[in-house]
Structures are given as structure tokens and as C-alpha cells.
C-alpha positions as CSV (number, residue, x, y, z in Angstrom):
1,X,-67.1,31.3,30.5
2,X,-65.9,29.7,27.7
3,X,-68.2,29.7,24.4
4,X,-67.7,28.7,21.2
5,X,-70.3,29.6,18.6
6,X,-71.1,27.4,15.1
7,X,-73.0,28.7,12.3
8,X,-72.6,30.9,9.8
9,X,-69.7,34.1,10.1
10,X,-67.9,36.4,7.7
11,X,-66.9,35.3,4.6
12,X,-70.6,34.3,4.7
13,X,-73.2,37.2,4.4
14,X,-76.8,37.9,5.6
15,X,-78.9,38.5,8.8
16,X,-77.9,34.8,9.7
17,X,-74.2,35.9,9.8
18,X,-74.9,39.1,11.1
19,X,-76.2,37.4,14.0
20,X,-74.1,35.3,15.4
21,X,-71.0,38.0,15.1
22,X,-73.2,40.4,17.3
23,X,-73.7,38.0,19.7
24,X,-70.4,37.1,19.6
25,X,-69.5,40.6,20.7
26,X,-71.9,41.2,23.4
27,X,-70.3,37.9,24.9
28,X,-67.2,39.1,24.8
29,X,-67.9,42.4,26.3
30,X,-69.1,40.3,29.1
31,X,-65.7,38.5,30.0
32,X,-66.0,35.6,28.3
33,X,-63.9,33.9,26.2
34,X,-65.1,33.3,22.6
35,X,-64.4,31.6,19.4
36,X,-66.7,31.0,16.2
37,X,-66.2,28.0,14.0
38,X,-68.0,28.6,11.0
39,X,-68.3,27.0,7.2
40,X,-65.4,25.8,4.8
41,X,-68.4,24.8,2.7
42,X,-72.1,26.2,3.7
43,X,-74.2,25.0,0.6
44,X,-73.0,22.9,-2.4
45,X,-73.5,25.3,-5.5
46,X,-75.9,23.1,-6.7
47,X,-78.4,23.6,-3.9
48,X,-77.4,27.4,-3.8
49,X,-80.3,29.6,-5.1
50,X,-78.6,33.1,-5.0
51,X,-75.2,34.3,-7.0
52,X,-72.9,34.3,-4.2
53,X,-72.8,32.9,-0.5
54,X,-69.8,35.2,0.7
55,X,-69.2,38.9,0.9
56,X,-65.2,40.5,0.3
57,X,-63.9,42.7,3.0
58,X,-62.0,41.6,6.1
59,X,-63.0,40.2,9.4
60,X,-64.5,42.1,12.4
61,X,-61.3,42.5,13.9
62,X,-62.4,41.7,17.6
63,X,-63.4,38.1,17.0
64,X,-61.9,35.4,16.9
65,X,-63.3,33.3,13.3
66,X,-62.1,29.9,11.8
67,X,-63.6,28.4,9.4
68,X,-63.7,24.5,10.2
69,X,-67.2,23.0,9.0
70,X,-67.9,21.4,6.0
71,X,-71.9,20.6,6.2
72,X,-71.2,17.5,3.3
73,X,-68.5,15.8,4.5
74,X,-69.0,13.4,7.5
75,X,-65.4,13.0,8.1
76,X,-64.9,16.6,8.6
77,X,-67.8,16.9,11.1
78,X,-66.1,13.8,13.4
79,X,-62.5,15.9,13.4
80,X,-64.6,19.3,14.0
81,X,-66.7,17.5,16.9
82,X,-63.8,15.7,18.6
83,X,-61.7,19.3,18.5
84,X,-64.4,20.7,20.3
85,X,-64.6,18.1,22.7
86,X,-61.3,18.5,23.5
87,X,-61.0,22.6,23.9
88,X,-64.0,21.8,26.5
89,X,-66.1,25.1,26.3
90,X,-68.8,25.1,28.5
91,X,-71.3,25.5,25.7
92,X,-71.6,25.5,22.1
93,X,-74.0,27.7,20.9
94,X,-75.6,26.5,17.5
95,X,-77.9,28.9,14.8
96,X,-80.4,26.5,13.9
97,X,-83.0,27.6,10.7
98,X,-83.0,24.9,8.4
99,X,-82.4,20.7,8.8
100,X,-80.0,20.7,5.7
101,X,-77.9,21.6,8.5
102,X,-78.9,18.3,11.1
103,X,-76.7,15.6,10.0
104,X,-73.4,18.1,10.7
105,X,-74.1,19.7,13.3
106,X,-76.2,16.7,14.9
107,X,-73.1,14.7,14.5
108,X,-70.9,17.2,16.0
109,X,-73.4,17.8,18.7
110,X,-73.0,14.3,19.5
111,X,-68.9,14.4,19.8
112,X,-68.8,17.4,21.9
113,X,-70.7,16.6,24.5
114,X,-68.5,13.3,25.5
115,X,-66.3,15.1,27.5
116,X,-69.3,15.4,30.1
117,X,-68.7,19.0,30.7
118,X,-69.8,21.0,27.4
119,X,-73.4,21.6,27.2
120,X,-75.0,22.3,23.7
121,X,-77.7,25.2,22.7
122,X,-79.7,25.7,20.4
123,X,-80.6,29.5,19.3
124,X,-83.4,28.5,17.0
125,X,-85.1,30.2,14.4
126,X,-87.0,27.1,12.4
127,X,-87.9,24.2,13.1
128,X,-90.1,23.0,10.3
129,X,-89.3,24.9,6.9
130,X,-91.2,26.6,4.8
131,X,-90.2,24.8,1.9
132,X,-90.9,20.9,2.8
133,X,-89.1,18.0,2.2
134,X,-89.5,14.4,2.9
135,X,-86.0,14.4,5.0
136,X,-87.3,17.2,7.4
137,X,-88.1,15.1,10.4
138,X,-86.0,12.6,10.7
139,X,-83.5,15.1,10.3
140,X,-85.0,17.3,13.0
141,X,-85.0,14.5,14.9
142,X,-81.4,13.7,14.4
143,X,-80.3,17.2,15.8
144,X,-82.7,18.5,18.0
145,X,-82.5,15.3,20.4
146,X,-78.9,16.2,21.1
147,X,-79.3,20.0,22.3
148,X,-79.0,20.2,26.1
149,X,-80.9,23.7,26.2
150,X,-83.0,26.4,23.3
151,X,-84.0,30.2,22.8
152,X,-86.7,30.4,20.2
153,X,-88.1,34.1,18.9
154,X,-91.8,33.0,18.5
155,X,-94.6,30.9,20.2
156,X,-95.0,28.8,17.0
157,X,-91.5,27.6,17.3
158,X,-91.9,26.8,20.5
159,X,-94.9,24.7,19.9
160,X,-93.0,22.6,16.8
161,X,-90.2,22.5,19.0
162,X,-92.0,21.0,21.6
163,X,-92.5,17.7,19.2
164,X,-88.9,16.9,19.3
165,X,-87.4,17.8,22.6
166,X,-88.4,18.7,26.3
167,X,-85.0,20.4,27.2
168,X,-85.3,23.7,28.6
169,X,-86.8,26.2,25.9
170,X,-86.9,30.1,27.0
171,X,-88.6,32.8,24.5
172,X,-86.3,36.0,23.7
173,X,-87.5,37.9,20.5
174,X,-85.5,38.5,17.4
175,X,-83.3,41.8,18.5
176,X,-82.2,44.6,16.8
177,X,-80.3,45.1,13.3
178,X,-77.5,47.8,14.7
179,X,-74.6,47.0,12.5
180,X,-77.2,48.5,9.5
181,X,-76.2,52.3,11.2
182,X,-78.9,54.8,11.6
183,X,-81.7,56.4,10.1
184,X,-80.6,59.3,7.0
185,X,-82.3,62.0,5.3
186,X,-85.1,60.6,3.0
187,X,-83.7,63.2,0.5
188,X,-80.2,61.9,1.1
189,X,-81.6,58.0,0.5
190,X,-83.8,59.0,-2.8
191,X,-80.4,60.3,-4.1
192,X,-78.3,57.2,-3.1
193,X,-80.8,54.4,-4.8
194,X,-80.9,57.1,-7.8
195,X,-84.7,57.9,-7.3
196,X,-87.1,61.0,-7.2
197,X,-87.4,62.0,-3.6
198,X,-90.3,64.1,-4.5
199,X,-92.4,60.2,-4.8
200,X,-93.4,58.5,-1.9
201,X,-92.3,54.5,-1.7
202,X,-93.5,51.3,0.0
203,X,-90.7,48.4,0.2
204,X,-90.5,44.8,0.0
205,X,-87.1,43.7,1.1
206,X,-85.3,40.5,1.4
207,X,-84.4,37.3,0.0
208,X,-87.6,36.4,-2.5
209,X,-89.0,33.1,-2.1
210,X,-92.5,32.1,-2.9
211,X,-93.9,31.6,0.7
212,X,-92.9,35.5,1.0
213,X,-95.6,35.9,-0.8
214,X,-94.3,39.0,-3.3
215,X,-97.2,37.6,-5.8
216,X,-100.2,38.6,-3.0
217,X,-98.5,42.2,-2.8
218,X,-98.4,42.5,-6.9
219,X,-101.9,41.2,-6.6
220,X,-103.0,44.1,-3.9
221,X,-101.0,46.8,-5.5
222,X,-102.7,46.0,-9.0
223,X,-106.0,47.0,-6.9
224,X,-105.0,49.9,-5.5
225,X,-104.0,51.3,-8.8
226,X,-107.0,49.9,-10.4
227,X,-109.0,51.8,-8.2
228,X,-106.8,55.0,-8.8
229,X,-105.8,55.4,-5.1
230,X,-102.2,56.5,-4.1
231,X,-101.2,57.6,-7.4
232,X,-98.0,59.3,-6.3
233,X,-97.1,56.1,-4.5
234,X,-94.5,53.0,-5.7
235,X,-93.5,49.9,-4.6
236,X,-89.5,49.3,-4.1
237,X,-88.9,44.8,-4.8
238,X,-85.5,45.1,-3.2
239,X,-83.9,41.7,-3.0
240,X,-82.3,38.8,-4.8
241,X,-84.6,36.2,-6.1
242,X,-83.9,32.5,-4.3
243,X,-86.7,31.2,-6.4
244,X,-88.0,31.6,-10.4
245,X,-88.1,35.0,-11.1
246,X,-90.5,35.0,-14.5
247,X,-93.4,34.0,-12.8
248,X,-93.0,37.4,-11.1
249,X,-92.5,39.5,-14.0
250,X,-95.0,38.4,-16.0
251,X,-97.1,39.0,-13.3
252,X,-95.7,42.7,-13.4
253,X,-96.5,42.8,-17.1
254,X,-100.0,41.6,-17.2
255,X,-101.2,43.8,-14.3
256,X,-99.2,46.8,-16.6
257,X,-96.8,47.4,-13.2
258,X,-94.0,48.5,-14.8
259,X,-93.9,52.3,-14.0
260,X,-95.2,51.4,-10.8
261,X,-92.8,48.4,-9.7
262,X,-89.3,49.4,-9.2
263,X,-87.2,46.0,-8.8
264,X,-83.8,46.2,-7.6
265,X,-83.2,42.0,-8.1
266,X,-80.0,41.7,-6.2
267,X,-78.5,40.7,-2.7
268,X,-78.5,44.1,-0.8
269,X,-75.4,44.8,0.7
270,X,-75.2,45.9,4.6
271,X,-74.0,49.3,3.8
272,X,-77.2,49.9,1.5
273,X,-79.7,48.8,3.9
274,X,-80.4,52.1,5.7
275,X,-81.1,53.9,2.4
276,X,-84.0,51.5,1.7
277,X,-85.3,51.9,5.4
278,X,-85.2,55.3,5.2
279,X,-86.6,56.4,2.3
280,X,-89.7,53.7,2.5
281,X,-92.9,54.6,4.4
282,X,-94.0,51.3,5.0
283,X,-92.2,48.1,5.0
284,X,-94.9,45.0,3.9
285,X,-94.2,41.4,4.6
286,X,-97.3,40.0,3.1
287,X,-95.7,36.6,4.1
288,X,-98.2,33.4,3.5
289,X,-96.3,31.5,5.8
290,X,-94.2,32.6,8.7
291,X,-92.0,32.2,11.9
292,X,-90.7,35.3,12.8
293,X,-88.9,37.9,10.5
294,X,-85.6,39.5,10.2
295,X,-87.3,42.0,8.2
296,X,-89.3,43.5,11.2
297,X,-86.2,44.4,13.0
298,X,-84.6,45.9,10.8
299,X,-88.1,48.2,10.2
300,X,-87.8,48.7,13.6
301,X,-84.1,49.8,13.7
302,X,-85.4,52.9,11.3
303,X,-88.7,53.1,12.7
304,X,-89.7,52.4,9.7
305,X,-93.9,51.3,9.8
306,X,-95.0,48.0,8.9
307,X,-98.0,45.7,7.2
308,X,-97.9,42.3,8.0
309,X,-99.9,39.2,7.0
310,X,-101.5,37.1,10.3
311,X,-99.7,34.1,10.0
312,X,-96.5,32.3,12.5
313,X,-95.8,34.6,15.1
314,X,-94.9,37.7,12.8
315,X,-98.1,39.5,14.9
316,X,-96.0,38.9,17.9
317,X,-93.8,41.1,16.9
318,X,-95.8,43.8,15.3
319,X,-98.8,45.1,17.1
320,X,-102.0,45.8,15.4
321,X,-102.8,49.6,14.9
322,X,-99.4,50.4,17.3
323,X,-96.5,50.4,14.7
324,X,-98.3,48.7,11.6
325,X,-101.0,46.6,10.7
326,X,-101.7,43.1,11.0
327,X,-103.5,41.7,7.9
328,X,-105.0,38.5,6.4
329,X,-102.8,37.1,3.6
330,X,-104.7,38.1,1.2
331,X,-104.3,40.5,-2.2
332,X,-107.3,42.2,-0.8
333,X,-106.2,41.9,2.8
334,X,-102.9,43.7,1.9
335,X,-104.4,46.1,-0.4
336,X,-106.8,47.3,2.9
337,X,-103.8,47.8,5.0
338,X,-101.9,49.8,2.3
339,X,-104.6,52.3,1.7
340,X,-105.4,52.7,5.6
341,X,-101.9,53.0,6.5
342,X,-101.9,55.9,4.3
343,X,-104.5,57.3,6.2
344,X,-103.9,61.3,7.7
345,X,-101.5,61.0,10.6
346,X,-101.1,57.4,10.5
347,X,-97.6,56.6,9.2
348,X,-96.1,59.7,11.5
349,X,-97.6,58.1,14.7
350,X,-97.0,54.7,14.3
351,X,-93.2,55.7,13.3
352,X,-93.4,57.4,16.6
353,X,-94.5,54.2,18.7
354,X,-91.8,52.5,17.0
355,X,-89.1,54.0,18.8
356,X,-90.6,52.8,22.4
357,X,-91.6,49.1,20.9
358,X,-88.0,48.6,20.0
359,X,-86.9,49.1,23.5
360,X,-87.8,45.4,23.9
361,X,-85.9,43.8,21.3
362,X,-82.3,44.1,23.1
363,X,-78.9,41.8,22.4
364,X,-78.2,42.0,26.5
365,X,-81.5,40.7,26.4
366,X,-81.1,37.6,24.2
367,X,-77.6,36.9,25.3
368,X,-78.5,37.0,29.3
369,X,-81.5,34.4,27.9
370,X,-79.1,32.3,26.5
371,X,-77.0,32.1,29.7
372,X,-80.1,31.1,31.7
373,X,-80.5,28.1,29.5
374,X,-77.3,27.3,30.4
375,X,-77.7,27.7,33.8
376,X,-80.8,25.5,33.7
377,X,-79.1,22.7,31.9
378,X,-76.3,22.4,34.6
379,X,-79.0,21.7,37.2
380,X,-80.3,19.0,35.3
């Protein structure tokens, strides 16, 4: 077949980017032919939280990447959507997480499929954000009408979904994070984030944004001090803040955190991930609200054990008492988990049951899922 894939690509970084390249590639290793049209202009500065939206370094050399969308300029999307129309591929394949995005690719959408031949999906990771704004719906509304054919990565997607379309919708869950590498020595990952292997570390990792819920786990970890339990124990922040950071540290400060919090408040480059992974015990998403999590794959890339917080469909993912527990999102809740998951012989066997979970979380998997979307919207 022919595909062509919009959303976000190199220059742009993240999991978002990450994503679409992969399956980019496992297309490609199929025998299709495959292009990815991605951003001249992804977010305007001014509506940019973080310090930078692009990564240096070149290309993956075995795709094929142009950067053609500008998401603010409606003439651009009418030239990008006609082009499309005319190269005739016989899908597009969008990355759907936010409706900033709805007017451009809703309008391009619209262009392509004209030529009565391209069919347009949808891999979808949001629907309704976690930050809300009064444009949401009709927004969601604008795009989502236009997509012949979805794969969504959790049941509560599917059910939001289901209030703005009826086209085909299969479930595939959120797959591995290979291009991080592999697991390394603990001793070898202390040394490379220039900290004492002979300590034992919990992580928070990611973007910070306050429905992440980083002030529940400050919360819960001035507890478990309070009480004296893990002593030898500290929690790794590793991520850059999208969101007001002081309200954070002056959380830090008044519970007297600061020998116990180690922040490392920056964007983490790919080729730093697997130190974090490997030298953490436990990775905690005490999320307060949720869809899925890019986080959990990449725990489960390192068999790395998790706590999670019972909201959206991160329990999907992560079952309770097999690779990490499932908790209520609460400072107390979280604080629970923590202590039990340091429990004797609990963090070696749910590492252990990590390595058969992950088995199910496969890019064959979500690409053939994609393909029999496609196949479904042709016999419509």
C-alpha cells in the first residue's frame, strides 16, 4: 500500500514523535510505501510550555520525512490537503492527542478524501484533554467527524470517542519503547546520572503537568518519611516542568524534602532514558486523571515495576499485584503502595512478570490493527 503518516517527526522530539517514526518503519518493513508529512510549525512559542520543541541530530535515515504542516495557518492546511489528495495514498494515518490540532488536520482531512479513494485514520490517544477548554468540542467535533476508521489504546477513549463518531474503532494498547535500548548495570546508571549506587531510588518521569499529580507523590513520600520508613530510599523528579514549577518546590521545602527529592527539571533526552529505568525500583504515575500512559511502556521496556493511581484506563495496562500496584489517587493511597511494594521479594517478582506482560504490547500488533481498520472502512 501506499501510506502517508501526519503528526509529529524528527526535528520534533518526544514519545509522540517516537511513535509515529516506529510505525513508520514497521510499515515499511512490510512492503509498503511510506511518507510522513510532519510540522513546519507544531506550537506557536506562545502556547509552548517547555524550552524547546525540536531535538539536533539528523533524520532516521530509512524514512522518508517532509515537513509540510503549519497547524496556524489555514492556507497552508488547503495546499497540504489538496497535495495529498492528489499523491492518492490509500490512507493517511493521523496521531491524534490534543484538539489544538482539529482545525488543521480536520481541514486537511476534509481535502484528502475528495479523490474518493484515500481513506483517513485516526491512531488516537485523547479525546477529551486533561486540561479543558471551552473550544474542545466543537473542535473534536470538527475533526473526528472526518476520520473514516480509529485505534484507541484504552476503554475510556473508546467510550469518549464513541460521542463523536461511529466509524470503525479497534483497541490495540500502547506498545513498546524500543528505540530507548536496553536495560544496563544499576551500578553503570548510578554513575551516568552522577548518583550513589549504594541508595535505592523510586522515579517520577515525564513531562510535569498538574493532572500528573507530582504534588500527591510529595504528599505520600512526606508520610513515609514522617513515619521513618524507607530511610535509605529517594525519589528521582526527572522531567521538564510544562506547568508552574514553585508551587512544587515550596512544597519540597515545607515538607523539608530536600535531601530526599532529587529533581532533575529538564526534557530527558532519548539516549538518557535507560539510565533512569534502570537504576529506579519503581516507577510511580500517581496520575489524578488519566488515559493511558507512555510512561508504563517504557517501565515495561526495562521491567522496571510500577505504582499506579486507579483512574482512565492506566489499570488496563498494569495489573494489580502482577507487575505493580494499582492505587487510589491519593497521598495516602500512594504512600500504601510505596511501602508494600517494598515488601521482601516483591520488586524481584513483579520485575520478573514484567518480562511475560510485555509480550502483549507489540508494533506488528498495532500496525496489523491499523490495517484492519482500513480494511473495514473499504467495505463500508
Amino acid at each position: 500500500m501506499k501510506i502517508t503518516i501526519l503528526g509529529p517527526a524528527h526535528p520534533y522530539r518526544g514519545g509522540l514523535a517516537s511513535i509515529m517514526q516506529i510505525m513508520a518503519q514497521v510499515f515499511q518493513r512490510r512492503g509498503n510505501e511510506v511518507d510522513i508529512k510532519t510540522f513546519t510549525l507544531q506550537y506557536p512559542s506562545l502556547l509552548f510550555p517547555g524550552k524547546s520543541q525540536t531535538v539536533d541530530g539528523p533524520a532516521p535515515e530509512d524514512l522518508r520525512i517532509e515537513r509540510r504542516l503549519n497547524t496556524v495557518n489555514p492556507f497552508n492546511w488547503w495546499m497540504l490537503g489538496r497535495r495529498i489528495c492528489r499523491e492518492r495514498p490509500d490512507f493517511v494515518l493521523l496521531k491524534y492527542w490534543t484538539p489544538f490540532m482539529a482545525p488543521a488536520f480536520g481541514t486537511v482531512a476534509r481535502l484528502v478524501r475528495r479523490n474518493g479513494h484515500t481513506r483517513v485514520l485516526c491512531q488516537i490517544d485523547n479525546v477529551e484533554p486533561h486540561e479543558h477548554h471551552l473550544v474542545d468540542r466543537p473542535f473534536n467535533r470538527y475533526f473526528l467527524s472526518t476520520v473514516d476508521g480509529f485505534v484507541y489504546m484504552s476503554e475510556q477513549v473508546h467510550g469518549e470517542l464513541k460521542e463523536y463518531s461511529s466509524a470503525p474503532a479497534l483497541f490495540s494498547p500502547h506498545p513498546l519503547f524500543e528505540n530507548f535500548g536496553q536495560r544496563v548495570d544499576r551500578g553503570e546508571a548510578a554513575v551516568r546520572l552522577g548518583l550513589d549506587p549504594a541508595r535505592r531510588y523510586l522515579l517520577f518521569f515525564g513531562l510535569i503537568r498538574d493532572y500528573k499529580g507530582l504534588d500527591i507523590l510529595l504528599d505520600a513520600w512526606a508520610g513515609i518519611k514522617n513515619r521513618g520508613a524507607l530511610p535509605d530510599v529517594r525519589l528521582i523528579v526527572a522531567g521538564e516542568f510544562y506547568t508552574d514549577e514553585k508551587p512544587y518546590l515550596r512544597r519540597i521545602e515545607a515538607h523539608g524534602l530536600g535531601e530526599e527529592v532529587i529533581l532533575h527539571d529538564r526534557f530527558i533526552p532519548d539516549g538518557e532514558v535507560k539510565y533512569y529505568f534502570s537504576l529506579a525500583d519503581c516507577v510511580v504515575q500517581p496520575y489524578k486523571t488519566a488515559t493511558q500512559s507512555g510512561v508504563t511502556q517504557i517501565a515495561y521496556q526495562f521491567s522496571t515495576p510500577m505504582i499506579v493511581t486507579d483512574v482512565g484506563g492506566l489499570k488496563e495496562i498494569v495489573p494489580d499485584g502482577r507487575v505493580g500496584y494499582v492505587c487510589p489517587p491519593t497521598a495516602e493511597g500512594v504512600a500504601d503502595a510505596v511501602e508494600r511494594i517494598y515488601g521482601e521479594g516483591v520488586l524481584e517478582r513483579f520485575a520478573a512478570n514484567c518480562l511475560e506482560e510485555r509480550k502483549r504490547f507489540s508494533w506488528e500488533e498495532m500496525c496489523s490493527r491499523i490495517e484492519e481498520v482500513y480494511r473495514l472502512t473499504r467495505k463500508q
